[in-house]
BAMIVO-478345 format. One record per residue (C-alpha): residue number from 1; residue in three letters; x, z, y. Coordinates in steps of 0.2 Angstrom, whole numbers, plus 5000, padded with zeros to 4 digits. Layout:
<recs>
<rec nr="NUM" rest="ala" px="X" pz="Z" py="Y"/>
...
</recs>
This chain:
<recs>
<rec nr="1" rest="unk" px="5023" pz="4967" py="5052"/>
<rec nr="2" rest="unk" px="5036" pz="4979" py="5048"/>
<rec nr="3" rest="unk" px="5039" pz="4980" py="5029"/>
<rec nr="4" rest="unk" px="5050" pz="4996" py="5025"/>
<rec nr="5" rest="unk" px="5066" pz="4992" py="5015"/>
<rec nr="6" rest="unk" px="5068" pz="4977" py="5026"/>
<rec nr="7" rest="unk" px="5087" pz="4977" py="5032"/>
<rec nr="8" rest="unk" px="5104" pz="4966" py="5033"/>
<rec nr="9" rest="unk" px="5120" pz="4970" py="5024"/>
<rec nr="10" rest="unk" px="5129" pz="4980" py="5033"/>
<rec nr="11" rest="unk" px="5143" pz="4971" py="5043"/>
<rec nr="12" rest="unk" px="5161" pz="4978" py="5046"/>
<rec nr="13" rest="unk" px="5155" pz="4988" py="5063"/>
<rec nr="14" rest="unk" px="5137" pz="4994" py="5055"/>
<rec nr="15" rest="unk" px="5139" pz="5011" py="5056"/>
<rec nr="16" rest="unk" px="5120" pz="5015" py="5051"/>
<rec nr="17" rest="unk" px="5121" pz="5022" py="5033"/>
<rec nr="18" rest="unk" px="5101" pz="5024" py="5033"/>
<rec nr="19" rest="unk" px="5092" pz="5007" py="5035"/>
<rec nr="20" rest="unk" px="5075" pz="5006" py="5046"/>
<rec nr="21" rest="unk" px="5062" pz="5017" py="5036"/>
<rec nr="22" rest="unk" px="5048" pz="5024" py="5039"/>
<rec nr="23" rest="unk" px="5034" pz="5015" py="5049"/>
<rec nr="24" rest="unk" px="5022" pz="5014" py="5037"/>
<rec nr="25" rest="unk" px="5006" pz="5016" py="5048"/>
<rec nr="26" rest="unk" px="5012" pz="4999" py="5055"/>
<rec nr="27" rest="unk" px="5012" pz="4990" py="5037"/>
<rec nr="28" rest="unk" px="4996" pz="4979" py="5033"/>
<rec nr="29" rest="unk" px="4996" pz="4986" py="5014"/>
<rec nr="30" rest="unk" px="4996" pz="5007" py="5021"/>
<rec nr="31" rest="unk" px="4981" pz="5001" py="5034"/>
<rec nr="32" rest="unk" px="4969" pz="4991" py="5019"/>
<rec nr="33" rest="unk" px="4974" pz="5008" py="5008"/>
<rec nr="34" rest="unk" px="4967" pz="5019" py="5021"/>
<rec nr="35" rest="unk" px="4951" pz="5008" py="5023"/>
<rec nr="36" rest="unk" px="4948" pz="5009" py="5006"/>
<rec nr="37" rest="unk" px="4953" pz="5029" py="5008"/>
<rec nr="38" rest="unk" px="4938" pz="5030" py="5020"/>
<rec nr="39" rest="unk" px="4927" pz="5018" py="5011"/>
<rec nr="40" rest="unk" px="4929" pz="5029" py="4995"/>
<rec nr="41" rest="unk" px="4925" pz="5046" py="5002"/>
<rec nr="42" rest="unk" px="4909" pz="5037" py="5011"/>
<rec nr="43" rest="unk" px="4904" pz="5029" py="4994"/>
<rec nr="44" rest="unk" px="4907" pz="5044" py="4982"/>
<rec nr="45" rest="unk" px="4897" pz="5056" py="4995"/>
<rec nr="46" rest="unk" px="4883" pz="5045" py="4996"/>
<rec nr="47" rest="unk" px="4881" pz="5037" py="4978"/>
<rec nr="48" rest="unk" px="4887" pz="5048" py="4968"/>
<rec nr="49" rest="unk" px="4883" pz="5067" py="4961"/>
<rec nr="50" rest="unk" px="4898" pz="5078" py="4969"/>
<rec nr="51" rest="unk" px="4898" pz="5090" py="4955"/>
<rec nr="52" rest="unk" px="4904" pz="5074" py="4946"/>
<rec nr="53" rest="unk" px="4922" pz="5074" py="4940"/>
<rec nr="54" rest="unk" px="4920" pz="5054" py="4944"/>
<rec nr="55" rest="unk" px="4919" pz="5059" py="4961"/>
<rec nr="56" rest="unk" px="4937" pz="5069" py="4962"/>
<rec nr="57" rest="unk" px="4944" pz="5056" py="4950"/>
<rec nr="58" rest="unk" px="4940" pz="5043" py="4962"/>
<rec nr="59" rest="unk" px="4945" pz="5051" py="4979"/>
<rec nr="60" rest="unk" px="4963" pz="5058" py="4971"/>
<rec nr="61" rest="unk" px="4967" pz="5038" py="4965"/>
<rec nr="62" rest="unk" px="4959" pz="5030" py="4982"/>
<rec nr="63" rest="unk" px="4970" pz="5045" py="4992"/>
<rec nr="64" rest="unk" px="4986" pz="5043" py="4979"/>
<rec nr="65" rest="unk" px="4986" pz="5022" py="4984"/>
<rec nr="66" rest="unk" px="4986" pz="5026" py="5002"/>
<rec nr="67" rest="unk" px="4998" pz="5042" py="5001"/>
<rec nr="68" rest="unk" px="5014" pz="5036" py="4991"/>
<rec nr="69" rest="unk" px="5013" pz="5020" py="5000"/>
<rec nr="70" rest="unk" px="5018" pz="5030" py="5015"/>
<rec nr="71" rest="unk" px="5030" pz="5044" py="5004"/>
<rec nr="72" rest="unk" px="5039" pz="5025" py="4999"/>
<rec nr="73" rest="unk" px="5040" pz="5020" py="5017"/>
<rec nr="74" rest="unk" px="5050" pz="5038" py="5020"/>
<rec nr="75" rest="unk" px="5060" pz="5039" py="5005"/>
<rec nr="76" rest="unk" px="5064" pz="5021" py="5007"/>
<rec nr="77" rest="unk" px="5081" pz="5026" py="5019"/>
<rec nr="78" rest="unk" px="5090" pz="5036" py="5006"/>
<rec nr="79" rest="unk" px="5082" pz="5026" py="4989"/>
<rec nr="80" rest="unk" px="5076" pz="5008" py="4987"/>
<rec nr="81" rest="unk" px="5071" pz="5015" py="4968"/>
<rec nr="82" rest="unk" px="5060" pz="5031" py="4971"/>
<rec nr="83" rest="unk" px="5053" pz="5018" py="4985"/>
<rec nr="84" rest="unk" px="5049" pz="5004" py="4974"/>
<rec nr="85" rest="unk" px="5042" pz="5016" py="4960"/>
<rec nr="86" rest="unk" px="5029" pz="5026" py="4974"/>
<rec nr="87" rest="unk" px="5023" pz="5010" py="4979"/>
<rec nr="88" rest="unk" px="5022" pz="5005" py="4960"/>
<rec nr="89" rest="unk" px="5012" pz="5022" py="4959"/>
<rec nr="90" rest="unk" px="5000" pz="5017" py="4975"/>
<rec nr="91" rest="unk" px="4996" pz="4999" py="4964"/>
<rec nr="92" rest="unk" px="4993" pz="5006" py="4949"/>
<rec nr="93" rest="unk" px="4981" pz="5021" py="4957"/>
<rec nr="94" rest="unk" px="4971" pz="5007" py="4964"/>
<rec nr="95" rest="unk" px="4969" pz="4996" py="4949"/>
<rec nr="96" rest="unk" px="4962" pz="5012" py="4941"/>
<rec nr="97" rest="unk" px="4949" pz="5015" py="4956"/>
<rec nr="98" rest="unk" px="4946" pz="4998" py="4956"/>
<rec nr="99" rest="unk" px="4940" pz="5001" py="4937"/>
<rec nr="100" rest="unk" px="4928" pz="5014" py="4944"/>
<rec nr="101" rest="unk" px="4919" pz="5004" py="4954"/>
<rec nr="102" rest="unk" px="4919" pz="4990" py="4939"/>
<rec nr="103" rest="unk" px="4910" pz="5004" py="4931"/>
<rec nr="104" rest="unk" px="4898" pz="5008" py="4943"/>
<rec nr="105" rest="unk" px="4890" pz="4993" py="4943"/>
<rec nr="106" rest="unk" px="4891" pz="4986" py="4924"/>
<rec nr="107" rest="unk" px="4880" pz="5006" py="4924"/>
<rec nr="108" rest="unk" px="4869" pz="5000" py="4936"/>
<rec nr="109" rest="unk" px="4869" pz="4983" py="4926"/>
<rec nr="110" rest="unk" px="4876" pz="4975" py="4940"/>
<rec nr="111" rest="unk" px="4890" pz="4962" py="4941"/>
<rec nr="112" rest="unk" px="4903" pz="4961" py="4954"/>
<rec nr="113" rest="unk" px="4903" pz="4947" py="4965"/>
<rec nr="114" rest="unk" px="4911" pz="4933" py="4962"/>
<rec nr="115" rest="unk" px="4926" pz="4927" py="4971"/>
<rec nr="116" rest="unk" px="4916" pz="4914" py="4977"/>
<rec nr="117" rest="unk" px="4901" pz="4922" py="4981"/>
<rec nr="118" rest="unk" px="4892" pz="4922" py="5000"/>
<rec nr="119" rest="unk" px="4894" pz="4940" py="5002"/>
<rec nr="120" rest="unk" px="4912" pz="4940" py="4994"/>
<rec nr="121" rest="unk" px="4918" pz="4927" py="5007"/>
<rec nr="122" rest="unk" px="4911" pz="4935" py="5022"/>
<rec nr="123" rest="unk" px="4918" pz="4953" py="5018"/>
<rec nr="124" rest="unk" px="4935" pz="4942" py="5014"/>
<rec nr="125" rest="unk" px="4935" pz="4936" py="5032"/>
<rec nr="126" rest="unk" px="4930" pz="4953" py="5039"/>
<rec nr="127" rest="unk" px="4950" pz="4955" py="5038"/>
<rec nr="128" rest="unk" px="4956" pz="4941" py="5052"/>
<rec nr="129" rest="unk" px="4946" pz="4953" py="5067"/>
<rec nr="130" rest="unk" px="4958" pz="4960" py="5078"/>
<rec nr="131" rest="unk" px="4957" pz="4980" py="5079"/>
<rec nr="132" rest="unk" px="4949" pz="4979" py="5063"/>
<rec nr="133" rest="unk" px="4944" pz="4999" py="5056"/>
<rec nr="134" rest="unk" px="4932" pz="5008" py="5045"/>
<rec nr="135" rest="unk" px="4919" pz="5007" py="5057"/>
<rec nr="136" rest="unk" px="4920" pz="4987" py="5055"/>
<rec nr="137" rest="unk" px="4915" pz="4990" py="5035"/>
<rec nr="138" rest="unk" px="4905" pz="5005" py="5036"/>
<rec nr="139" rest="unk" px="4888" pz="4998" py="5038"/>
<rec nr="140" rest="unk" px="4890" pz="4988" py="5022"/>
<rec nr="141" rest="unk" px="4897" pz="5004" py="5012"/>
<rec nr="142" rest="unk" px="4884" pz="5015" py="5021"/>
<rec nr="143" rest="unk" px="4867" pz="5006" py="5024"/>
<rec nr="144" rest="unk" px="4867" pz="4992" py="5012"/>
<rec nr="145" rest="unk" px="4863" pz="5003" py="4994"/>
<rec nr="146" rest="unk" px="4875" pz="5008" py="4982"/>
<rec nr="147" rest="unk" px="4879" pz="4989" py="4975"/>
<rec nr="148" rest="unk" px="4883" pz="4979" py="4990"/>
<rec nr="149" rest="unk" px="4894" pz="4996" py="4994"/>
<rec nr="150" rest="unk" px="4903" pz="4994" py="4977"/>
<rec nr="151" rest="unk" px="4906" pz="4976" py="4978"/>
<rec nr="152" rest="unk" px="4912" pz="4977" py="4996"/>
<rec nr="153" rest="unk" px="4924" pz="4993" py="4990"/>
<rec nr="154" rest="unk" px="4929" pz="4980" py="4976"/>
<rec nr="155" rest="unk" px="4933" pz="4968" py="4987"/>
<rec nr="156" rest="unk" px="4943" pz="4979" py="5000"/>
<rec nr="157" rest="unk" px="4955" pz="4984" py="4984"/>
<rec nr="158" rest="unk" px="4958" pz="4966" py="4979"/>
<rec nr="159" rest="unk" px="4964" pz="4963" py="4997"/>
<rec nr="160" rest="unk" px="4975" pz="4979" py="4997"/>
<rec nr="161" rest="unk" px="4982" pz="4976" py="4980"/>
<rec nr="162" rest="unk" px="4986" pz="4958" py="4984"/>
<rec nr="163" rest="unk" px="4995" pz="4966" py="5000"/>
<rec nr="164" rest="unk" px="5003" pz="4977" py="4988"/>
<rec nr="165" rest="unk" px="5010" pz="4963" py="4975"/>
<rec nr="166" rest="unk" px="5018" pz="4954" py="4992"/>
<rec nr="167" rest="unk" px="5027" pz="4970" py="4997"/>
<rec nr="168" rest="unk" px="5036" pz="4975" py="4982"/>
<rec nr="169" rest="unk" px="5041" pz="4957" py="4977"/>
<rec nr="170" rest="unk" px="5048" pz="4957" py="4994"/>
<rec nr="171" rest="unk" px="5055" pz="4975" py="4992"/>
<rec nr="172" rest="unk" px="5064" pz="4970" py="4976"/>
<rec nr="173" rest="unk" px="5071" pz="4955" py="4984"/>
<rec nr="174" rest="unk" px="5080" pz="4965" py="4997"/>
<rec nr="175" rest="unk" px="5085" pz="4977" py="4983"/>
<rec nr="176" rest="unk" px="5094" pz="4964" py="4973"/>
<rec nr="177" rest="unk" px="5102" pz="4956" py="4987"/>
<rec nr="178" rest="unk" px="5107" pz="4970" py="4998"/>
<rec nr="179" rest="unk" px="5106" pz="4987" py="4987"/>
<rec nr="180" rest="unk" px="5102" pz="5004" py="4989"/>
<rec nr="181" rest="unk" px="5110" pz="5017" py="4998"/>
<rec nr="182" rest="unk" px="5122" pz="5020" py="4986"/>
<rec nr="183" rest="unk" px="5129" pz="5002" py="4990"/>
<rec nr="184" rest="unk" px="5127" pz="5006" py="5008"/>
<rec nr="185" rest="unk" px="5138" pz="5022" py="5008"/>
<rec nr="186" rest="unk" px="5150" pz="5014" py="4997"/>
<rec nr="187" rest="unk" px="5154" pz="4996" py="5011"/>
<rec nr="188" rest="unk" px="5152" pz="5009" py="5023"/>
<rec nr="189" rest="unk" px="5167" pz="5019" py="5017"/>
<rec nr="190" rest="unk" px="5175" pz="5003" py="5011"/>
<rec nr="191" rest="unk" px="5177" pz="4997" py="5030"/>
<rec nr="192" rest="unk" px="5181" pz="5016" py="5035"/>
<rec nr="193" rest="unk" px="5197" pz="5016" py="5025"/>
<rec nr="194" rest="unk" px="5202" pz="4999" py="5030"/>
<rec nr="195" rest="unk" px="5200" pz="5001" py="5047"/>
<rec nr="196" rest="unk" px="5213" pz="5019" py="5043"/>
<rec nr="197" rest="unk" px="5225" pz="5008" py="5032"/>
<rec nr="198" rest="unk" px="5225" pz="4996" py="5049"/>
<rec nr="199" rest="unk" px="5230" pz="5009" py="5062"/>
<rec nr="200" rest="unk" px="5248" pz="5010" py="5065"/>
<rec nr="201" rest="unk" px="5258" pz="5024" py="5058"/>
</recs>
C-alpha cells in the first residue's frame, strides 16, 4: 500500500528534494473515505428530506474526509505539517458524520449495532473481497431501509477512521525521524557545498 510521506533520509548522492507524494487513490484510507463518500450521498438522497440542512451538512463532512485526505497526499512533498493537519481535518470531518448517523438512529429510536453483532461482523468482512467498490455495499445502503443503511454507514466510518488513526501515526513517525522539507533542502545543500569545498582549486 502506498502511504504518502513514506521516504528515507536522504543519502550524500539523493538529489530528490521532493519525497514520493501524491498517490492517494492508491491508499486504503482515500478508498474507505470514497466508499463512505458514495454511501452518504445514496443515504441522504433516499432517507433524508433534501431541503434539510442535515443533508448538506452531512455530504460536506463525508466529501471533506475523503477530499483533504488526498489535498494531504499532494501537499505532502513540500510540508509533512499542512499534510499531517489535512489528514487531521479528514479524521475529525468523519467523527462528526459519524455523529450524524448516531443521530439518525437514536431518532428513529434505534441503536447502532454492536461491534459484535451478526450484521456488524459480516459488513466488517465485506472489506477482505478483492475489487471491493460501492457496488459491493450498495444494496445494504439502498434496499435494506433507512437503519440497516445507517448501521452499515456507521460501520464503513469506523473502518476508515481506524485506517486513518494507522496513517497519521505512521505519518508522524516518518516526520520525527526523517523531517520535513525544510530538513530535506537543508542536508541537500549540506552535501552540496561539501562536495564544492572537495573540488580542487
Amino acid at each position: 500500500m502506498f502511504v504518502s510521506g513514506n521516504l528515507d533520509p536522504m543519502g550524500p548522492e539523493d538529489n530528490n528534494l521532493l519525497p514520493p507524494h501524491g498517490g492517494y487513490a492508491d491508499l486504503a484510507a482515500y478508498k474507505m473515505a470514497e466508499l463512505v463518500f458514495d454511501g452518504t450521498c445514496a443515504f441522504t438522497g433516499l432517507y433524508l428530506d433534501r431541503k434539510s440542512r442535515t443533508v448538506d451538512q452531512m455530504v460536506q463532512a463525508a466529501r471533506s474526509g475523503k477530499q483533504n485526505i488526498a489535498e494531504g497526499s499532494v501537499a505532502s512533498g513540500t510540508s509533512k505539517k499542512i499534510e499531517l493537519k489535512l489528514i487531521g481535518i479528514a479524521r475529525a470531518s468523519l467523527a462528526e458524520l459519524l455523529e450524524d448517523y448516531r443521530d439518525f438512529l437514536r431518532l428513529s429510536g434505534e441503536e447502532p449495532w454492536t461491534k459484535d453483532h451478526e450484521k456488524a461482523i459480516f459488513i466488517r468482512r465485506l472489506a477482505y473481497r478483492t475489487n471491493r467498490s460501492y457496488k459491493t455495499y450498495q444494496s445494504y445502503i439502498e434496499t435494506k431501509g433507512p437503519i440497516n443503511a445507517s448501521n452499515t454507514m456507521i460501520c464503513l466510518i469506523h473502518q476508515t477512521n481506524y485506517l486513518l488513526d494507522k496513517l497519521i501515526k505512521r505519518l508522524e513517525s516518518d516526520f520525527l525521524e526523517n523531517g520535513g522539507f525544510t530538513e530535506r533542502l537543508y542536508t541537500a545543500r549540506k552535501h552540496a557545498r561539501a562536495k564544492t569545498d572537495e573540488k580542487p582549486s
